[in-house]
C-alpha positions in Angstrom: 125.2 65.1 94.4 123.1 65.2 91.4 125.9 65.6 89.1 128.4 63.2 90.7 125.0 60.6 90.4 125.3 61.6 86.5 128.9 61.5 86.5 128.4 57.7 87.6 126.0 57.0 85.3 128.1 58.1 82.2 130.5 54.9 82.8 133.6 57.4 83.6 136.4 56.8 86.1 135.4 59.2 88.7 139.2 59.6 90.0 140.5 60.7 87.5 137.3 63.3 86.6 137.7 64.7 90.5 141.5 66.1 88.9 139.5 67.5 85.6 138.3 70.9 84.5 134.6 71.8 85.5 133.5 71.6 81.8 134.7 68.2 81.3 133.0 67.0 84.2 129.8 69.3 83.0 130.6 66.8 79.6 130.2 63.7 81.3 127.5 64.7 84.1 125.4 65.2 80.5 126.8 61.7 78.9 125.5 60.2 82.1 122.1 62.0 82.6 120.9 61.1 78.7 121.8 57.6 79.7 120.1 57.5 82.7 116.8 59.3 81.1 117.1 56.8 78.1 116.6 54.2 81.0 113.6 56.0 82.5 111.7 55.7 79.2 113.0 52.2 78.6 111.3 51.7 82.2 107.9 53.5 81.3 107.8 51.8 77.6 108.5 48.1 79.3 106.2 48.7 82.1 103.3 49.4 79.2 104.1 47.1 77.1 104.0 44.1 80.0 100.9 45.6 81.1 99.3 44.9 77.8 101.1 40.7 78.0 99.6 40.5 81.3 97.2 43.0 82.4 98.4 43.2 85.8 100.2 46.6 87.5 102.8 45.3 89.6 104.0 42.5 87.5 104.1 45.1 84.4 105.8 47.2 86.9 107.9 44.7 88.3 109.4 43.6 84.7 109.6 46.9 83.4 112.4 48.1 86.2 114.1 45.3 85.3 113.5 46.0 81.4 114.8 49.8 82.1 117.9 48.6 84.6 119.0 46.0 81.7 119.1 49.0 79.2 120.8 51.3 81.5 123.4 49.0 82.0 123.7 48.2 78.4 124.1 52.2 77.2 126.1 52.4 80.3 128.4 49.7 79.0 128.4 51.0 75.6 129.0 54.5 76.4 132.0 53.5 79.1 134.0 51.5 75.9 134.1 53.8 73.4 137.8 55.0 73.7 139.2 58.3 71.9 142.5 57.3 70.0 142.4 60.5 67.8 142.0 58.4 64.4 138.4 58.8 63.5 138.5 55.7 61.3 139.2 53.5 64.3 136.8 55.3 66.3 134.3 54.7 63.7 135.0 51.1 63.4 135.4 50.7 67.1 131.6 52.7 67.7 130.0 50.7 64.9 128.9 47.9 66.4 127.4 49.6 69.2 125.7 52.1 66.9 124.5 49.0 66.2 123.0 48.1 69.5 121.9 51.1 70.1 119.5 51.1 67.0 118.0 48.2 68.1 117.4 49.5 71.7 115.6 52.7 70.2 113.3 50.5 68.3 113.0 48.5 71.4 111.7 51.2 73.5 109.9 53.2 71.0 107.6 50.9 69.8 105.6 50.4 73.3 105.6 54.4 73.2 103.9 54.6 70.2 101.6 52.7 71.0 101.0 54.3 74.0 100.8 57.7 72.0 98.8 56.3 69.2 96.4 54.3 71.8 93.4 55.9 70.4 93.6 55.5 66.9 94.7 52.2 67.3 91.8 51.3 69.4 89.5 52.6 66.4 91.4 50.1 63.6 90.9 47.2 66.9 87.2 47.9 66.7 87.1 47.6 63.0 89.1 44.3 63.1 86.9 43.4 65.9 83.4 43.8 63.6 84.9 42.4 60.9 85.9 39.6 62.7 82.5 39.0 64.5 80.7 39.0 61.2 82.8 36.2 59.9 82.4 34.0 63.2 78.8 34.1 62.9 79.1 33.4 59.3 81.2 30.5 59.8 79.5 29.2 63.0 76.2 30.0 60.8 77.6 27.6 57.9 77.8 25.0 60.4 74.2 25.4 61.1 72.6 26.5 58.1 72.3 23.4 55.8 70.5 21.5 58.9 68.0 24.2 59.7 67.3 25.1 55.4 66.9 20.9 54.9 64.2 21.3 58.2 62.6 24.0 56.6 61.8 22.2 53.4 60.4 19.3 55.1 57.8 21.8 56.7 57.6 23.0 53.2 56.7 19.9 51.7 54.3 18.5 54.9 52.6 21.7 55.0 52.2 21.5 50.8 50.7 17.7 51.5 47.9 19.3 54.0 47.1 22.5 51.1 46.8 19.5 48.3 44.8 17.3 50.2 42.9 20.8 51.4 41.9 21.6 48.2 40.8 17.8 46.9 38.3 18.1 50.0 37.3 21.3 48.9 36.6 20.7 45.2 34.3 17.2 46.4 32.6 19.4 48.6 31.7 21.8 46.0 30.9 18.9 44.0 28.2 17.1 45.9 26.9 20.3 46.8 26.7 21.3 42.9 24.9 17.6 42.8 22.4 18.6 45.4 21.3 22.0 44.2 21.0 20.3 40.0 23.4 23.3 39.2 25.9 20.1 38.4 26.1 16.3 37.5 22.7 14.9 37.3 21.3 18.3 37.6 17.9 16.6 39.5 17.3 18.5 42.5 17.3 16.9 45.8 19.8 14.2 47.7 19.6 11.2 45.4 21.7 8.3 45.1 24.7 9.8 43.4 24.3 12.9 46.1 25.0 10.1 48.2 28.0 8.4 46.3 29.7 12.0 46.2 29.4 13.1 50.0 30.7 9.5 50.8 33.7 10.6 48.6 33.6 13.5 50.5 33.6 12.3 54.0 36.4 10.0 53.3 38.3 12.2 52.1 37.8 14.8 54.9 38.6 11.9 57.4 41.8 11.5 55.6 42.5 14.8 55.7 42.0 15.2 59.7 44.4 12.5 60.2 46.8 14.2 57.5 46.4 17.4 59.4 47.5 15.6 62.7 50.3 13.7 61.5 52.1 16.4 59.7 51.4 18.6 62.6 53.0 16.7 64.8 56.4 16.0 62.4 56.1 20.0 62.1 56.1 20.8 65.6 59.1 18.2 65.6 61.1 20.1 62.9 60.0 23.4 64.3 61.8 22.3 68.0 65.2 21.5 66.1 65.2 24.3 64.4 64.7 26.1 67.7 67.5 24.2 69.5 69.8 24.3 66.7 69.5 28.1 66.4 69.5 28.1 70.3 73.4 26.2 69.8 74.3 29.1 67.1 73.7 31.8 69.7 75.2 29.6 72.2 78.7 29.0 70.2 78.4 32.8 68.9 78.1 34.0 72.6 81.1 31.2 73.7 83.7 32.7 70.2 82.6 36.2 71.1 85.0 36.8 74.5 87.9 35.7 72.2 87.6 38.6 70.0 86.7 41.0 72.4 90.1 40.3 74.1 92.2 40.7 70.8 93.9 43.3 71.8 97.2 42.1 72.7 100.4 43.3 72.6 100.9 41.7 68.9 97.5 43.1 67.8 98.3 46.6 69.0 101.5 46.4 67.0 99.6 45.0 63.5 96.9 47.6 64.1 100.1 50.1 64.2 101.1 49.2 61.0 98.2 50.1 59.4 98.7 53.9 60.7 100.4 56.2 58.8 103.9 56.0 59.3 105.4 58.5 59.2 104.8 59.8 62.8 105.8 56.8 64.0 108.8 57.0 61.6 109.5 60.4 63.4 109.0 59.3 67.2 111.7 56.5 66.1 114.3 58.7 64.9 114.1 61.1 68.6 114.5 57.8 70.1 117.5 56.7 68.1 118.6 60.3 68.4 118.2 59.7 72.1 119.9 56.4 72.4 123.4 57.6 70.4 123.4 61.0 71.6 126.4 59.9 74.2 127.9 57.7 71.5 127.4 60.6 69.3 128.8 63.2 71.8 131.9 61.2 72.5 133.6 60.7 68.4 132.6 64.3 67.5 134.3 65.8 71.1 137.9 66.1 70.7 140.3 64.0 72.7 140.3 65.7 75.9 142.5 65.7 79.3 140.1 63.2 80.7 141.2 61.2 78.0 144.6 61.7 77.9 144.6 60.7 81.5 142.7 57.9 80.9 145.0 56.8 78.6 148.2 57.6 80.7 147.1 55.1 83.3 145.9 52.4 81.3 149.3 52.1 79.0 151.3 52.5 82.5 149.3 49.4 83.7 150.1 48.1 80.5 153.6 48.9 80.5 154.1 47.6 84.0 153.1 44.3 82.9 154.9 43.9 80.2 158.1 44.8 82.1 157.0 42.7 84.3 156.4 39.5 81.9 160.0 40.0 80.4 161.6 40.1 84.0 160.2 36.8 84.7 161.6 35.7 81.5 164.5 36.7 81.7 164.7 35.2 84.9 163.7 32.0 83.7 166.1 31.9 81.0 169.2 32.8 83.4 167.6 30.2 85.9 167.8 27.6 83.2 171.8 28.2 82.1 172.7 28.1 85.4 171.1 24.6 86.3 173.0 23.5 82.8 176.5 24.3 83.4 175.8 23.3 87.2 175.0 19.8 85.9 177.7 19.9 83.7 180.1 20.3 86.4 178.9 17.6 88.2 178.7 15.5 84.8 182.3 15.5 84.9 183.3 14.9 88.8 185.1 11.2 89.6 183.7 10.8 93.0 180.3 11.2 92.6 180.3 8.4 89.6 182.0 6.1 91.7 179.6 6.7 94.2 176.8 5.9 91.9 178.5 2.9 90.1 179.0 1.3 94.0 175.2 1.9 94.4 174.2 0.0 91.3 176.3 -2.7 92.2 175.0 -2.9 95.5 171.1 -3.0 94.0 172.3 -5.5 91.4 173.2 -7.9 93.7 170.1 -7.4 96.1 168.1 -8.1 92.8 170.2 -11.2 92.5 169.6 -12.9 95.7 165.9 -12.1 95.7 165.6 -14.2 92.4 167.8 -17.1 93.7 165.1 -17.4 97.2 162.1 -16.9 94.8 163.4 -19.9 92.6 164.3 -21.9 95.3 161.3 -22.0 97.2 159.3 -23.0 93.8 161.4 -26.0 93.4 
């Protein structure tokens, strides 16, 4: 049962295997079962590579049977058309676009293997790309930010630096009148006299200024202080928003960059079992001799062929009788007295129907 399933797979014509030896069915039950295993990994390769498009079993599942039963079909097809004629040129030019085909399938249905086999290191080239990329979205969405919150910062700089000045001027009348008080300064008279007076006046002023100073500036700080807070609130905001896109970059099309960057040799290596995979039957078929399944193969397609040809020329042959005959009856009858008198009578008879017609239709239109 197995083997008669292989037998099938291999593209043959299973009548005319049943009247073959045992080892040339055992040749094509092997033909078959390579392209029925090359189908199984197609299968397995499509099914991972549509899981990683969209991350969801059964449809991966789903399209990868159809991925593997498109494949099978193909090396089925290709396999099933190669045809021994016993001239290697011909064979070679015959196999060479499907060598062809078949190199394109191995890539095909290695690549998702690889990727499967090399899932770890490729996750650890992901994660780099992944840091790398999150350090330059917060460096771009900081950019955005950045001049705002710096040209915030100097204006508390510079209110701030408006309360210190004014701070010290307060400071340096205070010590002044104080000086003027004790006689270590100014008038050096001890006691509160009149220019005591005239400096704490100076004094108080000032101070009052400086209270009000104080307020005012506190309040446009406080104000610059909140935008600072709600702008850097927005950067963490955006940064959190950006961040689930590159935690998800690793799709199919990443996976394949981040492959690149691998050594590649082994993936070189896992390409070449493929392709030695895919053209094995191909393979198997031009370097096999022409064998009795061949030869019978070819018995019955050139006695079709020959049947219709013989066929074609009867009908030719026939037609080309069929038209001398119909000329020399014709000519007999070209020649025969009777039958032109017989047709001369008729015309006359038509004519003169034709005749009286016109004379009533010209009557009636006078």
């Amino acid at each position: 049962m197995l083997k008669q399933f292989f037998i099938i797979c291999s593209g043959s014509d299973t009548d005319i295997l049943d009247n073959c030896s045992k080892g040339e069915q055992n040749k094509y039950a092997g033909i078959g079962a390579t392209v029925f295993f090359t189908a199984v990994m197609a299968f397995i390769a499509g099914c991972y590579a549509l899981y990683t498009v969209f991350d969801n079993l059964y449809t991966a599942i789903f399209f990868g049977l159809i991925w593997g039963l498109l494949i099978f079909n193909l090396d089925r097809y290709i396999v099933s058309t190669i045809k021994k004629t016993g001239n290697i040129i011909d064979e070679l030019i015959q196999a060479s676009p499907r060598i062809l085909l078949a190199v394109i399938i191995a890539v095909v249905i290695s690549k998702p293997l690889e990727l499967k086999i090399f899932e770890k290191e490729i996750n650890q080239v992901l994660l780099e790309q992944k840091n790398e990329l999150t350090l330059a979205n917060k460096n771009q969405i900081a950019e955005q930010f950045a001049p705002t919150i710096e040209g915030l910062n100097n204006q508390i700089t510079s209110l701030q630096q408006e309360i210190d000045t004014k701070e010290a001027e307060v400071n340096a009348l205070y010590d002044t009148y104080i000086a003027e008080a004790e006689g270590t300064a100014g008038t050096k008279l001890l006691g509160k006299g009149p220019v005591y007076k005239e400096k704490r006046e100076k004094h108080d002023a000032l101070l009052a200024e400086l209270q009000q100073l104080k307020q005012e500036n506190k309040t446009k700080i406080l104000d610059a202080e909140n935008q600072i807070a709600t702008l850097k609130g927005d950067y963490e905001t955006q940064v959190l928003n950006t961040q689930p896109i590159i935690n998800n970059f690793d799709g199919l099309m990443a996976r394949v960059n981040a492959l690149g960057k691998l050594p590649w040799l082994p993936s070189f290596f896992i390409f070449l079992l493929f392709l030695a995979i895919e053209t094995s039957p191909i393979l198997a078929k031009l370097l096999s001799p022409k064998s009795s399944y061949d030869f019978k193969l070819e018995d019955q397609e050139t006695t079709v062929k020959t049947n219709v040809l013989q066929n074609k020329h009867h009908r030719e042959v026939m037609l080309k009788t069929d038209y001398a005959i119909n000329d020399r009856i014709y000519t007999d009858i070209e020649n025969e007295d009777e039958l032109y008198n017989y047709k001369r009578k008729k015309a006359r008879e038509l004519m003169q129907l034709q005749a009286d017609a016109f004379y009533k239709h010209q009557k009636n239109v006078l």
